[in-house]
VEXLOMAR-587988 format. One record per residue (C-alpha): residue in three letters; residue number from 0; y, z, x. Coordinates in nm, 3 decimals. Example, Ala and Ser with C-alpha at 12.3 -4.5 7.8 and 13.67 -1.06 7.14 Angstrom:
// residues 2
aa=ALA i=0 yy=-0.450 zz=0.780 xx=1.230 $
aa=SER i=1 yy=-0.106 zz=0.714 xx=1.367 $
This chain:
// residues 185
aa=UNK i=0 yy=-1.421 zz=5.635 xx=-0.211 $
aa=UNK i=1 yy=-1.453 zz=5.609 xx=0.210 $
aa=UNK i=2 yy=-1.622 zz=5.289 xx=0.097 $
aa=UNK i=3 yy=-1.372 zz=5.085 xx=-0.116 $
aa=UNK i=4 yy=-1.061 zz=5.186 xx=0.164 $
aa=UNK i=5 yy=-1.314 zz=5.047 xx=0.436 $
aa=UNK i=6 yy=-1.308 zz=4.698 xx=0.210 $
aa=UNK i=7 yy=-1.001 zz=4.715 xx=0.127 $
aa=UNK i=8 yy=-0.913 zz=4.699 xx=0.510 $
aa=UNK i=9 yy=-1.126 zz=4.448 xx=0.601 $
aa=UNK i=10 yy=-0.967 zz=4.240 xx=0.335 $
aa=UNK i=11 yy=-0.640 zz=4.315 xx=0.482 $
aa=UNK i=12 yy=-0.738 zz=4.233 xx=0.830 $
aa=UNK i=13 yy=-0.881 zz=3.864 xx=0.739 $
aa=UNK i=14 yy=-0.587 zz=3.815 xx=0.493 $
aa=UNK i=15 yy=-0.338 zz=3.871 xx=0.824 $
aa=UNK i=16 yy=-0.607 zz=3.640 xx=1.061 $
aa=UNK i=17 yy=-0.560 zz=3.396 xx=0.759 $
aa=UNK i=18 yy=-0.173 zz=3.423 xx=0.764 $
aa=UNK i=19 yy=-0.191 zz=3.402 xx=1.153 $
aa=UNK i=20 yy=-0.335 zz=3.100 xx=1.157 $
aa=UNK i=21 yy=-0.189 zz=2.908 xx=0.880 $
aa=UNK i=22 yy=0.150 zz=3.026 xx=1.092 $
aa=UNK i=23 yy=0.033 zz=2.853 xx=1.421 $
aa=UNK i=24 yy=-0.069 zz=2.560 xx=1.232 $
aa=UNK i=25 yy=0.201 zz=2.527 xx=1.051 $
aa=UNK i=26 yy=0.424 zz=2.571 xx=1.367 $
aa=UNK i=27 yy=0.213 zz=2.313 xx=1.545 $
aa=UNK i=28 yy=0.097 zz=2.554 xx=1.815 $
aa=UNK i=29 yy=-0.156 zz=2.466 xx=2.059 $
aa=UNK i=30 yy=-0.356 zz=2.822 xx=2.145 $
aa=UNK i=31 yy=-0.686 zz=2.800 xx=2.212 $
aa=UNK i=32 yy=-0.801 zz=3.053 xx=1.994 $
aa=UNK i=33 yy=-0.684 zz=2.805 xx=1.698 $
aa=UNK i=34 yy=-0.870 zz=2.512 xx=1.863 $
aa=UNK i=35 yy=-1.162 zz=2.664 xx=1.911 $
aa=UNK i=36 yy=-1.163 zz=2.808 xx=1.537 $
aa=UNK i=37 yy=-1.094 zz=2.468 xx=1.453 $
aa=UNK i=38 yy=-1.336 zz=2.294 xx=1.606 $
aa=UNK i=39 yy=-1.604 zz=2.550 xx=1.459 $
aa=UNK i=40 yy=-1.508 zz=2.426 xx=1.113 $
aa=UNK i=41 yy=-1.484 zz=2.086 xx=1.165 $
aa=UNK i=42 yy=-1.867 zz=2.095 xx=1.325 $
aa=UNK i=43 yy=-1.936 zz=2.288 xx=0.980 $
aa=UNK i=44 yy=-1.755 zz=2.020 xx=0.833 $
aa=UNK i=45 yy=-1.915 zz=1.688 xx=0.988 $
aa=UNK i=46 yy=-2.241 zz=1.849 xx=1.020 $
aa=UNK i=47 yy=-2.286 zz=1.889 xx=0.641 $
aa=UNK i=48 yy=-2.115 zz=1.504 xx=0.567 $
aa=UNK i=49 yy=-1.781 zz=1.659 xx=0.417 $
aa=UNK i=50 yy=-1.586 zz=1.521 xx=0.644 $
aa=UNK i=51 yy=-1.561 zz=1.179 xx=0.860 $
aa=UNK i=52 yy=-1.313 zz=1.037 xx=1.155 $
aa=UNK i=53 yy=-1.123 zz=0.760 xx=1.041 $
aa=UNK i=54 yy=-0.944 zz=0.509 xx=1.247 $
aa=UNK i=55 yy=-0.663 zz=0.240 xx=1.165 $
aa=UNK i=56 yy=-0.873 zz=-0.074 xx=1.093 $
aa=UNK i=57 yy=-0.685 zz=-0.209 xx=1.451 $
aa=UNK i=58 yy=-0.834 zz=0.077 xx=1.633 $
aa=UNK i=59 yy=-1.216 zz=-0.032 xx=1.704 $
aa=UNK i=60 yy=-1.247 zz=-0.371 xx=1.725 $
aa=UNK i=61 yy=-1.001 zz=-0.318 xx=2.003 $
aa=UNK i=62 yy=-1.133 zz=-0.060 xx=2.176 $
aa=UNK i=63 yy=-1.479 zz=-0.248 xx=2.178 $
aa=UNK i=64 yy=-1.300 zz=-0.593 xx=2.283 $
aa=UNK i=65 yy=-1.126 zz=-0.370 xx=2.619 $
aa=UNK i=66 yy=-1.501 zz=-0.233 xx=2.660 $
aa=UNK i=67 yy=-1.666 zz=-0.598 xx=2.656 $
aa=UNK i=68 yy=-1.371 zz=-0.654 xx=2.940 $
aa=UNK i=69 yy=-1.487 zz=-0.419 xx=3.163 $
aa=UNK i=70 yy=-1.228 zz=-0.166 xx=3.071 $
aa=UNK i=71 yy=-1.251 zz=0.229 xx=3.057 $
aa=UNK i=72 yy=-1.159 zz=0.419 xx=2.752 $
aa=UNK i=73 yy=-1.082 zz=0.752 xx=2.778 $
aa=UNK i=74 yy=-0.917 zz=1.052 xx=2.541 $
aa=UNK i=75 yy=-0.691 zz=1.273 xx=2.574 $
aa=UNK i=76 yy=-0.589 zz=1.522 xx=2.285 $
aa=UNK i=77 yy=-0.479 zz=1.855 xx=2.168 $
aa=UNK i=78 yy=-0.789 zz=1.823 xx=2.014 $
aa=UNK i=79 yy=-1.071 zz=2.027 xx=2.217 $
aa=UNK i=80 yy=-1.328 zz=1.779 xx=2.350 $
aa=UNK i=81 yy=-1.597 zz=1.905 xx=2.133 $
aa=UNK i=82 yy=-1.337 zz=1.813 xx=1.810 $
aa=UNK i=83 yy=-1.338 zz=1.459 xx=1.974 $
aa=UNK i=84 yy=-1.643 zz=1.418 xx=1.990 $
aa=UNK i=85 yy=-1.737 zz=1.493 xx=1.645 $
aa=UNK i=86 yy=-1.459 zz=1.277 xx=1.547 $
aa=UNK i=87 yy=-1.552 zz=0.973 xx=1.696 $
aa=UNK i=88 yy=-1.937 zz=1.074 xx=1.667 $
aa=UNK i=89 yy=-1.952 zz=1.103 xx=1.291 $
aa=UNK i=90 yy=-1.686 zz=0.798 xx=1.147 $
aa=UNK i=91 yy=-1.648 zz=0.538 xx=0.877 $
aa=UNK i=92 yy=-1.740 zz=0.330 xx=1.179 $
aa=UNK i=93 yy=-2.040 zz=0.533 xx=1.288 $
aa=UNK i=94 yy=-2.122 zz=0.675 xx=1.589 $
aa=UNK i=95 yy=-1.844 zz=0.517 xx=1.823 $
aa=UNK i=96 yy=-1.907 zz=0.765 xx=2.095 $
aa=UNK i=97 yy=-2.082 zz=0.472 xx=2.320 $
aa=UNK i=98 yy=-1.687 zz=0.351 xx=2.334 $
aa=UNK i=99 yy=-1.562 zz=0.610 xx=2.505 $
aa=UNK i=100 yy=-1.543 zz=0.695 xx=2.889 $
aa=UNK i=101 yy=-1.507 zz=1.063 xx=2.829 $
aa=UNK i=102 yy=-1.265 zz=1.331 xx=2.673 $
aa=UNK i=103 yy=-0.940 zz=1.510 xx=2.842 $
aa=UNK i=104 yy=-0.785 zz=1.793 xx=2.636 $
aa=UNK i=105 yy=-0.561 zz=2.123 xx=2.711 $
aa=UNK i=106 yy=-0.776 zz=2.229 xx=2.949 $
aa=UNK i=107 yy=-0.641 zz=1.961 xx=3.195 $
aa=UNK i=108 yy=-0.307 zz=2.102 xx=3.137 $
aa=UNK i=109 yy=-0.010 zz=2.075 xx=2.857 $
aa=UNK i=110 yy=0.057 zz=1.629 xx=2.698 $
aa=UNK i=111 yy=0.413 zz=1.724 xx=2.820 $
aa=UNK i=112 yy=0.328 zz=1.836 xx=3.164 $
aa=UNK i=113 yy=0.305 zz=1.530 xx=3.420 $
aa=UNK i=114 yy=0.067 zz=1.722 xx=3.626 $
aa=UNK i=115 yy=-0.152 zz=1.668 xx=3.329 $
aa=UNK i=116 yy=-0.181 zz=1.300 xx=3.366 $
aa=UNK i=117 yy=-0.208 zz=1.320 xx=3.763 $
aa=UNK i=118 yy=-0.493 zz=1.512 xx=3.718 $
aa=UNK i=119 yy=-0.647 zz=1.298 xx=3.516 $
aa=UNK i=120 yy=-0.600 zz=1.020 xx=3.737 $
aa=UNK i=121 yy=-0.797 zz=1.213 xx=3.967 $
aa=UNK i=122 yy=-1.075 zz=1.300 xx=3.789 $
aa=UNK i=123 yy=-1.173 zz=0.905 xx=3.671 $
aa=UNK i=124 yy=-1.091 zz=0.822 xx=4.029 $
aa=UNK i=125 yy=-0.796 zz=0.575 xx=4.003 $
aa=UNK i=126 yy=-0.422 zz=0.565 xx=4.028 $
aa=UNK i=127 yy=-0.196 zz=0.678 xx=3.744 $
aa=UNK i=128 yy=-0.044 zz=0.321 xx=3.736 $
aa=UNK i=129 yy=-0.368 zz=0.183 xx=3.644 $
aa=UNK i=130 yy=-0.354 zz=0.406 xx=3.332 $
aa=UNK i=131 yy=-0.206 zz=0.292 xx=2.991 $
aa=UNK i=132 yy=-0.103 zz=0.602 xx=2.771 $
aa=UNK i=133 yy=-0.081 zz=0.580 xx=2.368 $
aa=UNK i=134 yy=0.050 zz=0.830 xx=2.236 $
aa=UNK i=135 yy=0.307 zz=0.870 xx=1.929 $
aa=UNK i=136 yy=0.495 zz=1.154 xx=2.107 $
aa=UNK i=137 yy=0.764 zz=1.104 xx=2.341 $
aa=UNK i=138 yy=0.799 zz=1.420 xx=2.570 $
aa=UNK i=139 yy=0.414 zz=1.341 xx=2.619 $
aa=UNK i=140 yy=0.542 zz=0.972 xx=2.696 $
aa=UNK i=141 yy=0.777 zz=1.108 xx=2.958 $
aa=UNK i=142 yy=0.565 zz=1.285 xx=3.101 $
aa=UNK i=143 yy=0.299 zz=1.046 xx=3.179 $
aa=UNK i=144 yy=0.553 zz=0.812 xx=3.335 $
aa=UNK i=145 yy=0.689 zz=1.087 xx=3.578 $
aa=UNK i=146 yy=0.374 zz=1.037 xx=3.817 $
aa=UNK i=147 yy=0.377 zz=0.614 xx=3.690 $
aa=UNK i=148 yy=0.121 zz=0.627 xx=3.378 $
aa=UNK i=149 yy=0.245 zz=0.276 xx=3.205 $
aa=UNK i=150 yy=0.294 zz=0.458 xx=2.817 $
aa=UNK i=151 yy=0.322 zz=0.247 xx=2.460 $
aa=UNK i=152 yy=0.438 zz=0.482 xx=2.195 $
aa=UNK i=153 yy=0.207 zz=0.389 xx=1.873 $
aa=UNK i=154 yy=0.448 zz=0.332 xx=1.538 $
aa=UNK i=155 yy=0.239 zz=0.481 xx=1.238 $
aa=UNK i=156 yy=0.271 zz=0.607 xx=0.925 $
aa=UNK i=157 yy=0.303 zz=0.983 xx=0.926 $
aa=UNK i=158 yy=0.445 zz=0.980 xx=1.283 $
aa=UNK i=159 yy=0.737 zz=1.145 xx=1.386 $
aa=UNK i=160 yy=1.073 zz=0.889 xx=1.373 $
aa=UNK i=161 yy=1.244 zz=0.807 xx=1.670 $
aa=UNK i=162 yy=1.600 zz=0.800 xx=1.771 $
aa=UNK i=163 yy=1.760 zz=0.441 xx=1.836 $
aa=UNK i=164 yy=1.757 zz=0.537 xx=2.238 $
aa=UNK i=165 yy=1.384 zz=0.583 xx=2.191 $
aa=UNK i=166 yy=1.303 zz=0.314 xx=2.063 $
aa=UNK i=167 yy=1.531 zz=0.097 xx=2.301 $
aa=UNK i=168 yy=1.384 zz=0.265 xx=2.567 $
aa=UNK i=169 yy=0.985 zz=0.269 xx=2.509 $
aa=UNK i=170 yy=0.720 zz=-0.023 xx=2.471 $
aa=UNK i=171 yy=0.637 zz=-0.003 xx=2.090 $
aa=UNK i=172 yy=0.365 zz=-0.110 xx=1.932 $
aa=UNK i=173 yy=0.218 zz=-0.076 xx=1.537 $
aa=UNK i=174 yy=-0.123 zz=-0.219 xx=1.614 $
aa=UNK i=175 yy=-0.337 zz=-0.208 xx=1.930 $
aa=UNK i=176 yy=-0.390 zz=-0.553 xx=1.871 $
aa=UNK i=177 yy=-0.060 zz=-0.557 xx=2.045 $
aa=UNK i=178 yy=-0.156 zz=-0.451 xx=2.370 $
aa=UNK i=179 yy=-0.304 zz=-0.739 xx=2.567 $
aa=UNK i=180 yy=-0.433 zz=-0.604 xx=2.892 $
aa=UNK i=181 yy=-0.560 zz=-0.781 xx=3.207 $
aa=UNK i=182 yy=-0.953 zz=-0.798 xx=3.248 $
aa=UNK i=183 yy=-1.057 zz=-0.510 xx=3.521 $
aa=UNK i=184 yy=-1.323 zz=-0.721 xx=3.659 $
């Protein structure tokens, strides 16, 4: 009998860690617990071939034409850095990794913190307004441009809408094609 009440309390407890974290996803939270569990599945996931990172069809060819330019790439995400890495490591498009300067995520600090963005400045060694910022959020996008991160808010499907201030205010783009950027060299 002991042993049937010990499983039926184990199923309880992983039926409320399940609830828990269908809850933070579904609230959007950012803990690191949930990141990390995350990023154990997804390495499950891409490991075994179930699952691959897919880009816009814009996305590569202009990340590889700012490379040939002499530009640095870098990413920043909710994401943990190991979850990037798999992403762009295992995609439609191969192993894009060799595209990529390196990886920023919560660690550095909150998207919608500006310290965030100064500290990444510091860390690549160059001045926040020699950084350009894509993102599809805006509270991340105003907070890269208090410390003078240039920001384009990417227009998707599946993003978030924006009010008619918003989109008045920001530099919009639906393509990265958009962006023409000086050569660094």
């Amino acid at each position: 009998m002991e042993s049937r009440d010990g499983e039926e309390e184990i199923e309880r407890v992983i039926q409320a860690v399940v609830d828990n974290v269908h809850w933070q996803m579904s609230s959007d939270r950012k803990t690191m617990a949930l990141k990390q569990l995350q990023g154990h599945m997804w390495r499950a996931a891409y490991e075994k071939g179930c699952v691959k990172g897919e880009f816009f069809a814009d996305v590569v060819p202009a990340v590889r034409k700012w490379r040939e330019r002499g530009m640095k790439v870098y990413v920043y995400s909710s994401g943990s850095v190991e979850a990037q890495k798999l992403l762009f490591g295992n995609s439609t498009e191969g192993d894009i990794l060799e595209l990529l300067d390196g990886h920023f995520d919560t660690r550095i600090g909150s998207k919608v913190d500006s310290e965030s963005y100064q500290r990444i400045a510091s860390s690549i060694g160059c001045s926040t307004n020699n950084i350009l910022f894509l993102t599809d959020v805006t509270r991340e996008a105003d907070a890269a441009e208090e410390v003078d991160v240039h920001v384009a808010i990417v227009i998707r499907p599946g993003n978030a809408g924006l009010t008619d201030d918003e989109k008045s205010y920001y530099r919009l783009i639906t393509s990265f094609n958009e962006l023409f950027l000086p050569s660094s060299t």
